[in-house]
C-alpha positions in Angstrom: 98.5 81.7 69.8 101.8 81.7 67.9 102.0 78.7 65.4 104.6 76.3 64.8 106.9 78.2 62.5 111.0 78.4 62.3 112.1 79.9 65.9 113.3 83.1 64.5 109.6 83.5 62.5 108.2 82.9 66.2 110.7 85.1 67.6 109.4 87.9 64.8 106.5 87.4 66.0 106.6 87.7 69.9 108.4 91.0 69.5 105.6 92.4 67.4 102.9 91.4 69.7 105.0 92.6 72.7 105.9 96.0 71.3 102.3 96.5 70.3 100.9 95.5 73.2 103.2 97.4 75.5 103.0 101.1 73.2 100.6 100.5 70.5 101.8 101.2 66.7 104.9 102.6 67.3 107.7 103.4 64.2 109.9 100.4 65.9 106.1 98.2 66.1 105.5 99.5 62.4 109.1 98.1 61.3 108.7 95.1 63.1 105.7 94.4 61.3 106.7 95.4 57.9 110.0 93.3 58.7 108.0 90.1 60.0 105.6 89.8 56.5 108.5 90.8 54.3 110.9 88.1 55.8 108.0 85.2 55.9 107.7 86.2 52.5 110.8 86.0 50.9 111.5 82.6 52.7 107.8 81.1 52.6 106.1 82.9 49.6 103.7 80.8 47.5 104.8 80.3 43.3 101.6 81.1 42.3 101.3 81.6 38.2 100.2 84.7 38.4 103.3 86.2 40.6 104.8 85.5 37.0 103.9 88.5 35.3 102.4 91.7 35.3 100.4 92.0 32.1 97.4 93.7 33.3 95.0 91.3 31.5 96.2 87.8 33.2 96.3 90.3 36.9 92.3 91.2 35.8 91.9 87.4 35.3 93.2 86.3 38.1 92.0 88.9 40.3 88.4 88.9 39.6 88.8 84.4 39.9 90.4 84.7 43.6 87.3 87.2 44.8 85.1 83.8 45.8 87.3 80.9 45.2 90.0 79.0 46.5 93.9 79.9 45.4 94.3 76.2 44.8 91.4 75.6 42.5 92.0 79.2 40.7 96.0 78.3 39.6 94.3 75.4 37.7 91.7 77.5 36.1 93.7 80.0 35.9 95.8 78.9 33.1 93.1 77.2 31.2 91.1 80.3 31.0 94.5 81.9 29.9 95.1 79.3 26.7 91.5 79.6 25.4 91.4 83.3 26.3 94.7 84.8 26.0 94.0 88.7 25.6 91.6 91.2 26.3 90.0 90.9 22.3 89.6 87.0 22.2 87.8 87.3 25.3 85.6 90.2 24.3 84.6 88.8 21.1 83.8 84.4 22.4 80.3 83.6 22.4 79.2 84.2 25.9 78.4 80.0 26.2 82.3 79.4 25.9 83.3 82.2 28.7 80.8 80.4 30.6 82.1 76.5 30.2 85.3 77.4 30.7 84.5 79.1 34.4 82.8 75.8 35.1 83.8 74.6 38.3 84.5 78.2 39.4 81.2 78.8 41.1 79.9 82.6 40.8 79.3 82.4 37.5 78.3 86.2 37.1 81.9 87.3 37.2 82.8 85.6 34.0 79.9 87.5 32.7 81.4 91.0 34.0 85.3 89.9 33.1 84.0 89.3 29.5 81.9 92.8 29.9 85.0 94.4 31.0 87.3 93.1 28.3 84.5 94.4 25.5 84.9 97.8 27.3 88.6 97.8 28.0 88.6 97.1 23.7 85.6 99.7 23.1 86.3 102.6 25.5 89.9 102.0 26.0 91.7 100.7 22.9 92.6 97.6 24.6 95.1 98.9 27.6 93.7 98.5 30.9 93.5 101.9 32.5 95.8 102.1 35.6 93.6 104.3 38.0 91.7 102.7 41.1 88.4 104.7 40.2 88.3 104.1 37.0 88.7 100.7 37.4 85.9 100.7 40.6 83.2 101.4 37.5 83.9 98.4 35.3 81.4 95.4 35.9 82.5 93.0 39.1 85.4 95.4 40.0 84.5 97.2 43.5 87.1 99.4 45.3 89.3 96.7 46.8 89.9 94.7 43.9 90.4 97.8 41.5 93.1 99.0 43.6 94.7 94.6 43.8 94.8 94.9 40.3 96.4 98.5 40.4 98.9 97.2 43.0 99.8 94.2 40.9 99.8 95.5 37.5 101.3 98.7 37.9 103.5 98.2 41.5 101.6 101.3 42.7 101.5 102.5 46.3 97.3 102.1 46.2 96.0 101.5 50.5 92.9 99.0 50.7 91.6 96.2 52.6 90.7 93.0 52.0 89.9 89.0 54.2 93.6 88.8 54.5 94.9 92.5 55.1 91.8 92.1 57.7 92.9 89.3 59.2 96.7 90.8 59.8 95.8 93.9 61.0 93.1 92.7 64.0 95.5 90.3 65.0 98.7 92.3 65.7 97.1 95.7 66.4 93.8 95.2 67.6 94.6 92.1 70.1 92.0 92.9 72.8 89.0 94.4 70.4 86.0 93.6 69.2 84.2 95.6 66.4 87.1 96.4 64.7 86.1 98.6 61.6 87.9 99.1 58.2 88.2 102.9 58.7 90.2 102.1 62.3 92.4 99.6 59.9 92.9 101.5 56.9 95.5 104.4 58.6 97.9 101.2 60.0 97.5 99.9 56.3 98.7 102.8 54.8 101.7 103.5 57.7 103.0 100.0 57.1 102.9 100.0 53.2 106.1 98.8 51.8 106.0 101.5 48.6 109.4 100.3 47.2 107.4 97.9 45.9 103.9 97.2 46.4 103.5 94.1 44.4 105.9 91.9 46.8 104.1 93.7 49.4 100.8 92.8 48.5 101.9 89.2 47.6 103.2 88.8 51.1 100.2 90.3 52.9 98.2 87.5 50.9 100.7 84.6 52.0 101.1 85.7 55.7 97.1 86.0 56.1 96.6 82.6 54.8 99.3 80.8 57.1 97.6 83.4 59.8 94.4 81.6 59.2 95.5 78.2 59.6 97.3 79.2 63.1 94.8 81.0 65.1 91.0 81.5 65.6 90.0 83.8 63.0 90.4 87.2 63.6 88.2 88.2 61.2 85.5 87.3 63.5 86.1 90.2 65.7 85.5 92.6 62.5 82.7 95.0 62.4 82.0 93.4 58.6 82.3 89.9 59.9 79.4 88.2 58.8 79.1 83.7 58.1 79.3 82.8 54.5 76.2 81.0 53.7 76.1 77.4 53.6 76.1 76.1 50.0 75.2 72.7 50.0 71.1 72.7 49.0 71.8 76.4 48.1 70.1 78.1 45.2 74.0 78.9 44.5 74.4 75.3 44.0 71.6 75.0 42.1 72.2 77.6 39.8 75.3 76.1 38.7 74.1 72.8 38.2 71.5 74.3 35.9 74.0 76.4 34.2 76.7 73.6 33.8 73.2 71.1 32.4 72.6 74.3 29.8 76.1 74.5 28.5 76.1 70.8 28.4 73.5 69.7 26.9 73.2 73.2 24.2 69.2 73.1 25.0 66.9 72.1 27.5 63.8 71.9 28.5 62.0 73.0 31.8 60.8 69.5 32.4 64.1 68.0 31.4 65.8 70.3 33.8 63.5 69.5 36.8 63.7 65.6 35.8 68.0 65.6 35.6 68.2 67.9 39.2 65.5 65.7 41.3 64.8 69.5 43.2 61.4 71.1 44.0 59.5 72.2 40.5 58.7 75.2 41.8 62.5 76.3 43.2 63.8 75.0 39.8 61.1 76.8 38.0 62.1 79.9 39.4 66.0 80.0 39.4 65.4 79.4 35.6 63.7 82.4 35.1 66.1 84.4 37.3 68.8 82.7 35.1 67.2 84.2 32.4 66.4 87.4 33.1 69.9 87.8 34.2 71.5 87.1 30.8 73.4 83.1 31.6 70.7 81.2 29.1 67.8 82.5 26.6 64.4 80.7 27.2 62.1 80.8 24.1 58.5 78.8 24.9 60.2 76.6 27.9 63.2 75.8 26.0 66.4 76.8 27.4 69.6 77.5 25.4 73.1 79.4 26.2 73.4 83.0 24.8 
């Protein structure tokens, strides 16, 4: 269903749908489209902190915190990571307990493990310049494909094709109206006819905006992808877990197993276990069931 926006956005709208519908993507459906994000966009678009520059560090930063968490929550964090960690060499060389309390409240706490491992590699490999190439990029620590080529997009305005939730979302909803099982490689062509490649930054930017506003409109269409599968629930989770653990570690400097089992009221056993696994994965030292940051 269309949602309440201004008449003319609804009227953008109803012709896309219609043209589609009636001839598939078509040049005139393929302008229609291009012209219906851009013009949301440029009237609608979110001021997000990070649409403020194009210094390839803060786009890393931000990139790699919008993977798993909410835009909302990241513009906070966003520029708090940015004051205590302002370039690529003051995050590379903080103790690995600071990188960690300030992603608190992030969730995933492995990716500010790989952005620190990817700022000591951008300073050893790379003399400190982020290298503006998609595969390169795909081979540094938390950095797949899609969000190599964001970061490419938004750094460097080049014309990179990829697919993401919201790109997903777009594209099943306005070309694949009657479908289910919709896969990426059926998606990725119309992503790369519609690029806008005068500039793929306020591209990207829009795509982002108009999937969002998509979402809160219409049953997803995500759910009709190929790759649709239900985030996990994350109440009682070990996810949960493992952050309050983490955020107890960084808090307290050391702890003990018992002290950890005693302040989380959890199973001994399930507490006992995501300690190790927080161990062996590098987030806190244990020396003779004492537990410390790194």
């Amino acid at each position: 269903m269309i949602g309440s926006l201004d008449p003319d956005q609804n009227q953008r709208e109803r012709r896309l749908l219609d043209a589609v519908q009636a001839e598939g993507a078509t040049p005139e459906a393929i302008d229609l489209f291009r012209d219906l994000i851009l013009s949301y966009f440029r009237a609608h678009g979110r001021d997000l902190p990070w649409r403020h520059t194009t210094d390839p560090y803060r786009i890393l930063v931000s990139e790699i915190m919008l993977q798993q968490t909410q835009v909302e929550r990241v513009a906070v964090k966003y520029t708090e990571f940015l004051e205590r960690f302002p370039d690529f060499e003051s995050l590379a060389r903080a103790p690995r307990s600071e990188v960690l309390l300030a992603w608190q409240g992030m969730g995933y706490n492995r990716r500010a493990i790989a952005l620190q491992e990817t700022a000591k590699r951008v300073m050893d490999e790379y003399g400190g310049e982020l290298p503006a190439d998609v595969e390169t990029l795909a081979t540094f620590p938390g950095i797949g494909k899609a969000t190599a080529a964001a970061i490419v997009a938004y750094a460097f305005n080049m014309p990179v094709v990829y697919i993401e939730t919201n790109i997903r979302r777009i594209f099943i909803h306005f070309f694949f109206q009657d479908r289910e099982g919709v896969r990426d490689d059926e998606i990725l062509p119309l992503v790369e006819r519609t690029l806008y490649r005068e500039n793929p930054r306020e591209w990207y930017s829009a795509m982002m905006d108009y999937g969002t506003v998509l979402k809160k409109r219409t049953a997803n269409p995500n759910r009709r992808s190929a790759s649709y599968s239900r985030q996990s629930r994350f109440e009682g989770s070990d996810r949960q877990i493992r952050g309050r653990i983490l955020a107890l570690v960084l808090e307290e400097g050391t702890v003990t197993e018992r002290e950890v089992i005693l302040r989380l009221c959890e199973e001994p056993g399930r507490v006992k276990r995501i300690l190790g696994d927080l161990a062996r994965e590098g987030f806190v030292a244990e020396s003779e069931g004492t537990y410390t940051c790194r």
